[in-house]
RODO-2510 file (C-alpha; in nm, 4 decimals, decimal comma):
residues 430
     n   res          X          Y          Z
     1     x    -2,1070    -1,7296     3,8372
     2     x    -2,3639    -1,4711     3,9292
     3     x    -2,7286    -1,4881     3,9488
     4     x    -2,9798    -1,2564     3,8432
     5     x    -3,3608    -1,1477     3,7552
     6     x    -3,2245    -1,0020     3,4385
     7     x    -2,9046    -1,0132     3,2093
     8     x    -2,9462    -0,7129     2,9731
     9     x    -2,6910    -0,7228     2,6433
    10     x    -2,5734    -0,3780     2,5275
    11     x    -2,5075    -0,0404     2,6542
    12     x    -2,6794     0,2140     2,4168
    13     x    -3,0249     0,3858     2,5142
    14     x    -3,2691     0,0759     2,4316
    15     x    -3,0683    -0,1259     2,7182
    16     x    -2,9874     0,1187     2,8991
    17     x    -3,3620     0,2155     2,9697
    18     x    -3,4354    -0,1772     2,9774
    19     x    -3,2069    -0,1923     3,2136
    20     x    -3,3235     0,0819     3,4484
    21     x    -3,6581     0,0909     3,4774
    22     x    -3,6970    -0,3055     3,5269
    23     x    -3,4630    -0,2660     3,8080
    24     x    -3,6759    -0,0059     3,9127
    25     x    -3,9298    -0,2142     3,9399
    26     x    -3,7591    -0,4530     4,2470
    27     x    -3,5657    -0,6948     3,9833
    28     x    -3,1784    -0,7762     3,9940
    29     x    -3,0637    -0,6398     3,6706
    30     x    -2,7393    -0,6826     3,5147
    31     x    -2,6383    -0,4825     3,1929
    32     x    -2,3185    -0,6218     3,0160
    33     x    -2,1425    -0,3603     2,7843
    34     x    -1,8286    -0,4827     2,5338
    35     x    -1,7218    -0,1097     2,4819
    36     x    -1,5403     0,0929     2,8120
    37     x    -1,8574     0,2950     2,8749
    38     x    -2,2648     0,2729     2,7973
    39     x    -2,4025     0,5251     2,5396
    40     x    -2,1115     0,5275     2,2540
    41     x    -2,2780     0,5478     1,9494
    42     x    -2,4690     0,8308     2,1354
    43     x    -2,1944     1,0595     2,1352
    44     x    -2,1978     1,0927     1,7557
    45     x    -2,5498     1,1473     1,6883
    46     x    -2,6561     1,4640     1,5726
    47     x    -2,3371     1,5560     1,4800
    48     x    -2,2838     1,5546     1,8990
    49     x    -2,5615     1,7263     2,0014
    50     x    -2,7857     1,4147     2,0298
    51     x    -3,0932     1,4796     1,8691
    52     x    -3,2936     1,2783     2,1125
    53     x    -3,6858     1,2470     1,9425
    54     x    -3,9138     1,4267     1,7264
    55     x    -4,1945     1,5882     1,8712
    56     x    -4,4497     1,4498     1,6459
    57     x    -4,7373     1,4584     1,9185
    58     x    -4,9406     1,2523     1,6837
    59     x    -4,8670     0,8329     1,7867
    60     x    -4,9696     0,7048     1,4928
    61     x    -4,8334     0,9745     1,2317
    62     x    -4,5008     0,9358     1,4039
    63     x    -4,5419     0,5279     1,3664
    64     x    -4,6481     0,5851     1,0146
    65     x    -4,2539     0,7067     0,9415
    66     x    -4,1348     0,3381     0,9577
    67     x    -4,3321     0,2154     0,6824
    68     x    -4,5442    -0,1568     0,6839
    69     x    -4,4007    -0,2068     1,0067
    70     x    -4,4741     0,1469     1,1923
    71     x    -4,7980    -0,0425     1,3218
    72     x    -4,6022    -0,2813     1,5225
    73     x    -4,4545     0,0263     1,7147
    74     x    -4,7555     0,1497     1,8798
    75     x    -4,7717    -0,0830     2,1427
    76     x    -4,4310     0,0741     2,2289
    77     x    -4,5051     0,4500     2,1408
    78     x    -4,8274     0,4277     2,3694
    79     x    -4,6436     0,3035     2,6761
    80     x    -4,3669     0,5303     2,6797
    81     x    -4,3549     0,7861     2,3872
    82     x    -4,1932     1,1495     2,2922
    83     x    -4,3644     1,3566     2,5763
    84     x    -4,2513     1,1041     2,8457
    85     x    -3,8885     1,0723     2,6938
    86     x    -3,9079     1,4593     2,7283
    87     x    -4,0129     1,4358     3,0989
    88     x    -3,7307     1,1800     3,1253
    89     x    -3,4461     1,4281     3,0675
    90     x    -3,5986     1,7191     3,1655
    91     x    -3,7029     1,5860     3,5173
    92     x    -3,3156     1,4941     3,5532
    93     x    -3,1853     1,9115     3,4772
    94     x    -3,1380     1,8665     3,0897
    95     x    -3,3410     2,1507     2,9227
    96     x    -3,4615     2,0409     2,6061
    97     x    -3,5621     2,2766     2,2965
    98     x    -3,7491     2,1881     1,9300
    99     x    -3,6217     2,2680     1,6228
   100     x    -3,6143     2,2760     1,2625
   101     x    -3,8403     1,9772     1,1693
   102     x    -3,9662     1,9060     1,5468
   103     x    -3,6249     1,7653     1,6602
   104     x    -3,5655     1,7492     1,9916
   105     x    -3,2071     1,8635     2,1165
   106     x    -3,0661     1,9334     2,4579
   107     x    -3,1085     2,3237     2,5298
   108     x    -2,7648     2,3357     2,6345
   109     x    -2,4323     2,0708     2,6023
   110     x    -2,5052     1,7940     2,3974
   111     x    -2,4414     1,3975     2,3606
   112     x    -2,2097     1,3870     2,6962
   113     x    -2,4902     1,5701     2,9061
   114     x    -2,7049     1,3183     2,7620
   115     x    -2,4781     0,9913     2,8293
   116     x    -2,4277     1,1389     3,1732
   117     x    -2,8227     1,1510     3,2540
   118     x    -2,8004     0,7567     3,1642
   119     x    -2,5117     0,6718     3,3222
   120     x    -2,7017     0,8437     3,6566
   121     x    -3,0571     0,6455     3,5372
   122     x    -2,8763     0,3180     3,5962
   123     x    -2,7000     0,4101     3,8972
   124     x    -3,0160     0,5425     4,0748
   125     x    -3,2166     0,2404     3,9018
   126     x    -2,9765     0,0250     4,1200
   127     x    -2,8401    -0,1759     3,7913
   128     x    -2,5203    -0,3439     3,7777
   129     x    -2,3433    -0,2628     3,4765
   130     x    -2,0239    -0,4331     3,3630
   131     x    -1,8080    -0,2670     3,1027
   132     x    -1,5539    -0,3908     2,8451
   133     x    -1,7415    -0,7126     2,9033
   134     x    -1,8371    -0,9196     2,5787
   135     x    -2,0950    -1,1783     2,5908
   136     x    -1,9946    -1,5013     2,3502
   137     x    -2,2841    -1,6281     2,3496
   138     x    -2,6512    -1,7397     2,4837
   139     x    -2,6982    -2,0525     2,7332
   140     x    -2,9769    -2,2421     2,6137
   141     x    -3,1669    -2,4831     2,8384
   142     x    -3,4489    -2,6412     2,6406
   143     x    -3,6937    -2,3684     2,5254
   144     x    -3,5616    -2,0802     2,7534
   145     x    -3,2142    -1,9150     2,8003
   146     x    -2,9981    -2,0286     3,1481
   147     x    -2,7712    -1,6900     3,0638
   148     x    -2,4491    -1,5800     2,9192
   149     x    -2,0922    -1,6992     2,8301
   150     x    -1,8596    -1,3812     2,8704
   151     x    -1,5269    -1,2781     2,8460
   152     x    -1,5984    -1,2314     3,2033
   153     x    -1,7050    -1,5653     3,2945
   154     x    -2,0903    -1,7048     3,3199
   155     x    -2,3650    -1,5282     3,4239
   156     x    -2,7379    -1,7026     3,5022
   157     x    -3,0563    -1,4987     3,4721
   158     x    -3,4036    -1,5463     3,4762
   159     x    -3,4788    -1,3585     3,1631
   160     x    -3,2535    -1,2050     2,9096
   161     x    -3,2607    -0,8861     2,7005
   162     x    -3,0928    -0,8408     2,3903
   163     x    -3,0323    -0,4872     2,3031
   164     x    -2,6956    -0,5005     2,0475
   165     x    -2,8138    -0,2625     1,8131
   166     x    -2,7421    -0,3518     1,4810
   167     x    -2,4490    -0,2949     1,2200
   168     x    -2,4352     0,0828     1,1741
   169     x    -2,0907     0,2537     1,2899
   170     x    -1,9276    -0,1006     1,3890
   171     x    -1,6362     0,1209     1,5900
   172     x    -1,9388     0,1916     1,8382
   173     x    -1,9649    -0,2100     1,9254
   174     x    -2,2742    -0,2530     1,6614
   175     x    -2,1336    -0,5348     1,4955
   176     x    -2,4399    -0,7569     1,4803
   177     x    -2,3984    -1,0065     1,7764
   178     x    -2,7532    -0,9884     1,8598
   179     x    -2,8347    -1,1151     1,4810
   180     x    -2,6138    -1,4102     1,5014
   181     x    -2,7090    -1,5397     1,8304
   182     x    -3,0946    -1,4960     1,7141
   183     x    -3,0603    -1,7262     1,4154
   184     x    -2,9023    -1,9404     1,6398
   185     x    -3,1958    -1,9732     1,8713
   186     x    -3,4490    -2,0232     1,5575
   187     x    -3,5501    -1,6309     1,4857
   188     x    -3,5531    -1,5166     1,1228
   189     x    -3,3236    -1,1919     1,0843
   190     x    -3,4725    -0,9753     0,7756
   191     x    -3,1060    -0,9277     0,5703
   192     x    -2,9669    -0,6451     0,7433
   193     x    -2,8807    -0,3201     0,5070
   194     x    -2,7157    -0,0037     0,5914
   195     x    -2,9643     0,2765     0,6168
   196     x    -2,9636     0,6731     0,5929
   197     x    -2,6464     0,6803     0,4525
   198     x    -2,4300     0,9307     0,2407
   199     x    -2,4401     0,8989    -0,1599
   200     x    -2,1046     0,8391    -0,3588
   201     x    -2,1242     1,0174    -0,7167
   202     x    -1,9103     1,0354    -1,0085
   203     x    -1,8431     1,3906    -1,0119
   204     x    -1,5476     1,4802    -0,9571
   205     x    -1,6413     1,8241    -0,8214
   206     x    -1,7875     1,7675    -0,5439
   207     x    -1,5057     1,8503    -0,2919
   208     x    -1,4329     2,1781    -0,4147
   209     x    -1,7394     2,2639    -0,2715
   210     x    -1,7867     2,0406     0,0912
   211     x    -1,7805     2,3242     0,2979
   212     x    -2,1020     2,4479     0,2167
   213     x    -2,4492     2,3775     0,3922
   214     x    -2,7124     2,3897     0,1267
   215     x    -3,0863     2,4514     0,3010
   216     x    -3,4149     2,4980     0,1027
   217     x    -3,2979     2,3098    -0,1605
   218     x    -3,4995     2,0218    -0,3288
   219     x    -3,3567     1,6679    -0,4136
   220     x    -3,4815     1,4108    -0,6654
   221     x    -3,4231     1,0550    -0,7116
   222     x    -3,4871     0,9455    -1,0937
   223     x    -3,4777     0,6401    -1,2492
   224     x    -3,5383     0,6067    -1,6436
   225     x    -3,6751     0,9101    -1,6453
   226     x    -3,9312     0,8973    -1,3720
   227     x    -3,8997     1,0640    -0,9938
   228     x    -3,8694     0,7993    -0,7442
   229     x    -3,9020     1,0408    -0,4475
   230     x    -3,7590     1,3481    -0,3574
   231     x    -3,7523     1,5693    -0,0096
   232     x    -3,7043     1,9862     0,0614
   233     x    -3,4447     2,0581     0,2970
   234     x    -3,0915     2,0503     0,3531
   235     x    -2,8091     1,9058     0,1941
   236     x    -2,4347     1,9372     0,1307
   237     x    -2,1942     1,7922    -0,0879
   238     x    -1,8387     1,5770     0,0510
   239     x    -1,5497     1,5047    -0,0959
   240     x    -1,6742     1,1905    -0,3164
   241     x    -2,0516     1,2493    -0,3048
   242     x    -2,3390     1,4482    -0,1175
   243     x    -2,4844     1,3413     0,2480
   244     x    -2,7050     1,5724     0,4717
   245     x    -3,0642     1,5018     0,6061
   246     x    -3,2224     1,4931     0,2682
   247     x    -2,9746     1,2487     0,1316
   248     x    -3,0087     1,0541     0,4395
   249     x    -3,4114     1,0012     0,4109
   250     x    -3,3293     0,9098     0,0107
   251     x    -3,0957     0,6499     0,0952
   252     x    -3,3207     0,3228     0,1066
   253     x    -3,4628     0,4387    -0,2342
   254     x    -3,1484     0,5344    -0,3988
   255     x    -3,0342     0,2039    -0,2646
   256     x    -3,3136    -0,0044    -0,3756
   257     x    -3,3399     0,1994    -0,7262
   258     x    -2,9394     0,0997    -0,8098
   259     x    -3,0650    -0,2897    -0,7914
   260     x    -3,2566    -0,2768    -1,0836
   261     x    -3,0284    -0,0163    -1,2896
   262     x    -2,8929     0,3142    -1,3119
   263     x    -2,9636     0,6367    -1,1196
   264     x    -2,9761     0,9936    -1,1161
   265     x    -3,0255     1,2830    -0,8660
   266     x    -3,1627     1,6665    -0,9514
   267     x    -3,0725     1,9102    -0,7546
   268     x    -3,2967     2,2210    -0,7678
   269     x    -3,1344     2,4778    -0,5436
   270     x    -3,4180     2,6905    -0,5939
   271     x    -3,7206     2,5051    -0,5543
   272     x    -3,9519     2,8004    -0,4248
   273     x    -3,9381     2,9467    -0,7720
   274     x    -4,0977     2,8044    -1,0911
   275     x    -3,8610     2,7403    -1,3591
   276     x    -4,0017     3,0376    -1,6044
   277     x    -3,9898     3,3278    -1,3311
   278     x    -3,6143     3,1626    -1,2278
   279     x    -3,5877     3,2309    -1,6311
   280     x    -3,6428     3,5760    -1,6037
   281     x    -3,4935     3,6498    -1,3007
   282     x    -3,1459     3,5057    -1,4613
   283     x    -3,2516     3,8043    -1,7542
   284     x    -3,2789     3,9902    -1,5059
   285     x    -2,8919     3,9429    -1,3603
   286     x    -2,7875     3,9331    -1,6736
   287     x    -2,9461     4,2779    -1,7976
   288     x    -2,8030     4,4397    -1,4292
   289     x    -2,4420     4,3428    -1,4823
   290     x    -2,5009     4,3861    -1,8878
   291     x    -2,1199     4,5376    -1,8892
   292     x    -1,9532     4,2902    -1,6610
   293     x    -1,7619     3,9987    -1,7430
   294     x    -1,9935     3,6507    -1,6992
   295     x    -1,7505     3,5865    -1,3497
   296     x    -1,9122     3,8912    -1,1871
   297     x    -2,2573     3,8209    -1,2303
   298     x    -2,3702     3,5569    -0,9981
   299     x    -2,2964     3,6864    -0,6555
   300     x    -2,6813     3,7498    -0,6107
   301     x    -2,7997     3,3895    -0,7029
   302     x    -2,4974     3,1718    -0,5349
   303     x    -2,2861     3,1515    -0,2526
   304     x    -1,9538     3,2191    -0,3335
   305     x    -1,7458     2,9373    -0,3102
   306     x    -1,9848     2,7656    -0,5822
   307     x    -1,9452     3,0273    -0,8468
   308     x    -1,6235     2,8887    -1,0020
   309     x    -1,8029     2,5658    -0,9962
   310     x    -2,1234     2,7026    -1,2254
   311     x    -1,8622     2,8790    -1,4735
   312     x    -1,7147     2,5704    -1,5300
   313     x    -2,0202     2,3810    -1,5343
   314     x    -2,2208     2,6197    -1,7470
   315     x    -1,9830     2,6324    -2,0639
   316     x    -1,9762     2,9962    -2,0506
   317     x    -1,6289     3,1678    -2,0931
   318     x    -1,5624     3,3970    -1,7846
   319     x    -1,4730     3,6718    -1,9713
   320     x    -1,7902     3,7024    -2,1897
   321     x    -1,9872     4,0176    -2,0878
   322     x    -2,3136     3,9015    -2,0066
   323     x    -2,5024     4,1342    -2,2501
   324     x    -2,3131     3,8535    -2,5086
   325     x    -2,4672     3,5494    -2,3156
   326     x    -2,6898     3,3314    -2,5552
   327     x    -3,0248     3,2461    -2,4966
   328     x    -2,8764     2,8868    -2,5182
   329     x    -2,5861     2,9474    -2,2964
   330     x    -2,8699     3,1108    -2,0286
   331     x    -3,0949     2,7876    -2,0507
   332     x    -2,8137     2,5773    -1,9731
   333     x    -2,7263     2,8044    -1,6633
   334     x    -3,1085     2,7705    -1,5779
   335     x    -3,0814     2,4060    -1,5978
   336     x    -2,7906     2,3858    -1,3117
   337     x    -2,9688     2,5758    -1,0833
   338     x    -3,2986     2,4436    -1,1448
   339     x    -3,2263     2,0293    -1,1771
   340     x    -2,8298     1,9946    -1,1836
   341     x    -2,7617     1,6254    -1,2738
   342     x    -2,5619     1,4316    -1,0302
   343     x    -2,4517     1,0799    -1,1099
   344     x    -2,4680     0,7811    -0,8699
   345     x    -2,2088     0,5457    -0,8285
   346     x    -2,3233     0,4324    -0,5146
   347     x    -2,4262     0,4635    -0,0993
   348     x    -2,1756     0,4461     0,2098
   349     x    -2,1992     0,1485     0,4215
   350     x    -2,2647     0,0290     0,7780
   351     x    -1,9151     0,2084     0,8465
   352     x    -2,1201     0,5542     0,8090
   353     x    -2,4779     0,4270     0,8102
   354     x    -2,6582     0,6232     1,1016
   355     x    -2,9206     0,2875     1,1595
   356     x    -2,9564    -0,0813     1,0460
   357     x    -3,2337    -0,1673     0,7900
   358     x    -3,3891    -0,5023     0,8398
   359     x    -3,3169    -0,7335     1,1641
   360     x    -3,5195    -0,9599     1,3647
   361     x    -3,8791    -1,0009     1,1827
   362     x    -4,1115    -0,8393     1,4129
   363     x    -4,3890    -1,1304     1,2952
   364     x    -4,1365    -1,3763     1,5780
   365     x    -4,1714    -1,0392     1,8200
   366     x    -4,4676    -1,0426     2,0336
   367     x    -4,4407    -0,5863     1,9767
   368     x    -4,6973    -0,5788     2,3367
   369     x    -4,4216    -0,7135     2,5713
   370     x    -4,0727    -0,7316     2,2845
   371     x    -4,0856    -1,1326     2,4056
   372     x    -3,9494    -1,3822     2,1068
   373     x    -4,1934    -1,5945     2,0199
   374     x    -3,9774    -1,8698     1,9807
   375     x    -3,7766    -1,8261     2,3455
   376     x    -4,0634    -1,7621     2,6547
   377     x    -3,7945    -1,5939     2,8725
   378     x    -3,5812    -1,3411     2,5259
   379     x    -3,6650    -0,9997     2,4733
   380     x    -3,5049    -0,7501     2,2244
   381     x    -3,5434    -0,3959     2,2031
   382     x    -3,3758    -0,1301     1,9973
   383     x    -3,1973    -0,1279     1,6389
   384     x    -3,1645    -0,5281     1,6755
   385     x    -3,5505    -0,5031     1,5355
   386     x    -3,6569    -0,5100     1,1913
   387     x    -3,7614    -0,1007     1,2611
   388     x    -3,5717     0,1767     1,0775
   389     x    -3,7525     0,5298     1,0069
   390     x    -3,6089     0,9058     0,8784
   391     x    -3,3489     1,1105     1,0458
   392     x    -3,4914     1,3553     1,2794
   393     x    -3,5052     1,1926     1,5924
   394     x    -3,7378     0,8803     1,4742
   395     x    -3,5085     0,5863     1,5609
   396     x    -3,3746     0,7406     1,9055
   397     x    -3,7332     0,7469     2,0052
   398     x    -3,7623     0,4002     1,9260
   399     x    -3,5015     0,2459     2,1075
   400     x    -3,6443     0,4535     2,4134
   401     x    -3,9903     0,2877     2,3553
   402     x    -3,8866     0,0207     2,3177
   403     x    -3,6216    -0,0876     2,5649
   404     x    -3,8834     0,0823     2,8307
   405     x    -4,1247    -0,1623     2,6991
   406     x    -3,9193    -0,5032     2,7017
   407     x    -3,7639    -0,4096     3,0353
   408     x    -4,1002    -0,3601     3,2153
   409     x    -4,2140    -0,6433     3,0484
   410     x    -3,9506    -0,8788     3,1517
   411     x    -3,9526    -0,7803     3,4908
   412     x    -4,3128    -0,7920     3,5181
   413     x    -4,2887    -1,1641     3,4021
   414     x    -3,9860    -1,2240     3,6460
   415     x    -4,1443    -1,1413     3,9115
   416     x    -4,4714    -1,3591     3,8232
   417     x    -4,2510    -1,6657     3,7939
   418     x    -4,0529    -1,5362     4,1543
   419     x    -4,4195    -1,5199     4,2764
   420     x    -4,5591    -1,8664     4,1736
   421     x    -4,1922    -2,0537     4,2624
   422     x    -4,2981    -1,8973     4,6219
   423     x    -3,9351    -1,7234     4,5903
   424     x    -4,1308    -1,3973     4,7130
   425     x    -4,5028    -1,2782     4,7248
   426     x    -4,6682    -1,2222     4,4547
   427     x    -4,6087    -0,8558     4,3709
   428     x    -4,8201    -0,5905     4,1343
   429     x    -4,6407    -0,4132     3,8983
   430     x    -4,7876    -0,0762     3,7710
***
């Protein structure tokens, strides 16, 4: 059975910078991993290019993302935000560049380069890591936590971190172990949802045309009538429903919205014109290509592969010259470009879900050190906690700040108790 400062549960960024920079700060740290290697959800994030942050230089507009509980996150955000997560990777020979949207991306390469930083971080930080090594459970001992049961045998430690993420992408090793073994110890665990997730629909279109990106385009959420929210941006449609960043960020209302009845999307794939000029622009195409069968006439106003899909849509035989479309036929065209109705069966679960909605109330959190209130020597960090914001970068950056935060933390309190046990003088930590 081995001894240490600090046993730190799960692999991804939030324990792998817990990890690191308490054992830079003189503490024995041990970080215990069920998958073969750290970092395996982060290969799949930003479709492989890691999108790391968002440079929102503003703390508390980028807090105010993540809703009623954004607040809790500043503690977090002010002790190790965007700008030093930049420093992080760029001090270590990743270039980073800002994008559409402020998201941060590696200049060059992608999730690898970034896993490899890590993997260097801990190695440098002097942490021992253990692999393919899958805690059971928790060792109580009264009010604080003696250390681990693992496949690998027991392990003691002074303090322990729990840094499991949550159930998003369950093939990564998210699979909610930290939830369980919370509850157990007294927490409350806010019901865990899958978040930023695809949308099923019941058209049965919608893979004819999933090889297109769709950008500028606007997306409502409606519900009896009314808009529930809607976002500008990009968007594309898969082979049972529609996903992209937009959808992603609708999500948690689309999901909330089907609880209490049906709903509907719009999809306005020209939202930087008014529905009236759109209207005379479409008189327009039609009055240019007077001559030409209806088939010909929309190569200006669509990509290509989704002009069978409009013909169809719009009612209009193919073969009518366009100087014979109706006024009523040319509304109805309007209409699908301007707020084409899209049916919701559904959204995807935690098996595509990029992050966890709800987990471990943040009211049993102390958010200045990530201690439990109910345990005086557990910590959590990351996707475990009841924090979930947009895509963009948003909930990378928090398991950053906050598995920086609990790690410092718990070594600064380790080495207090080392201090007045007279195991070693009493040391200042920065």
């Amino acid at each position: 059975m081995g001894k240490y400062d600090l046993i730190v549960i799960g692999g991804g960024p939030a324990g792998i910078f817990a990890a690191g920079h308490a054992a830079q700060r003189g503490i024995r740290v041990l970080l215990l991993e069920k998958k073969p290697r750290c970092g395996a959800k982060l290969l799949i994030t930003g479709k492989g290019r890691c999108n790391i942050t968002n440079s929102e230089p503003d703390v508390r507009k980028f807090a105010g993302h993540f809703g009623a509980n954004g607040k809790a996150l500043l503690t977090s955000l002010y002790a190790f935000g965007v700008q030093e997560v930049m420093d992080f990777f760029e001090q270590r020979e990743l270039p980073l560049v800002v994008e559409r949207g402020g998201r941060v991306f590696p200049a060059r390469g992608g999730a690898r380069d970034v896993q490899r930083v890590l993997d260097r971080f801990l190695a440098d930080s002097g942490v021992e890591v253990r692999c393919s090594s899958k805690v059971r459970e928790l060792v109580r001992d009264g009010g604080s936590i003696a250390g681990v049961r693992t496949s690998d045998g027991e392990f003691q430690g002074r303090a322990v971190l729990v840094a499991t993420g949550g159930l998003s992408y369950p093939k990564t090793g998210s699979t909610g172990d930290g939830y369980r073994w919370a509850r157990e110890l007294g927490n409350t665990v806010i019901e865990p949802q899958p978040a930023l997730t695809a949308i099923t629909l019941a058209e049965n279109w919608t893979g004819e045309v999933c090889d297109l990106n769709l950008r500028n385009v606007e997306l409502k959420v409606l519900q009896g009538g009314c808009v529930l929210e809607s976002r500008f941006g990009e968007t594309f449609f898969t082979r049972d429903g529609i996903g992209g960043p937009i959808v992603l960020d609708l999500s948690n209302t689309v999901r909330d919205a089907l609880s209490l009845g049906k709903v509907t999307l719009e999809l306005d794939l020209k939202p930087a014109v008014e529905m009236q000029l759109f209207d005379k622009r479409l008189q327009r195409e039609m009055a240019d290509h007077a001559n030409y069968d209806f088939r010909n006439s929309l190569g200006n106003l669509l990509p290509k592969a989704m002009i069978p899909l409009f013909i169809r849509l719009s009612g209009i035989d193919p073969d009518k010259k366009c100087h014979s479309v109706t006024r009523e036929e040319r509304l109805k065209l309007l209409e699908l470009f301007k707020a084409l109705p899209l049916r919701v069966i559904g959204c995807e679960g935690f098996d595509k879900a990029i992050v966890t909605r709800g987990g471990i109330d943040l009211k049993e959190v102390d958010m200045r050190s990530l201690r439990s209130k109910r345990i005086d020597n557990l910590y959590f960090a990351g996707e475990v906690l009841d924090l979930d914001g947009p895509t963009g970068g948003f909930n990378l950056q928090v398991c950053w700040s906050t598995g920086y935060l609990a790690g410092v933390s718990a070594a600064g309190a380790v080495l207090n108790e080392k201090s007045s046990d007279g195991s070693m003088e009493k040391t200042e930590i920065s």
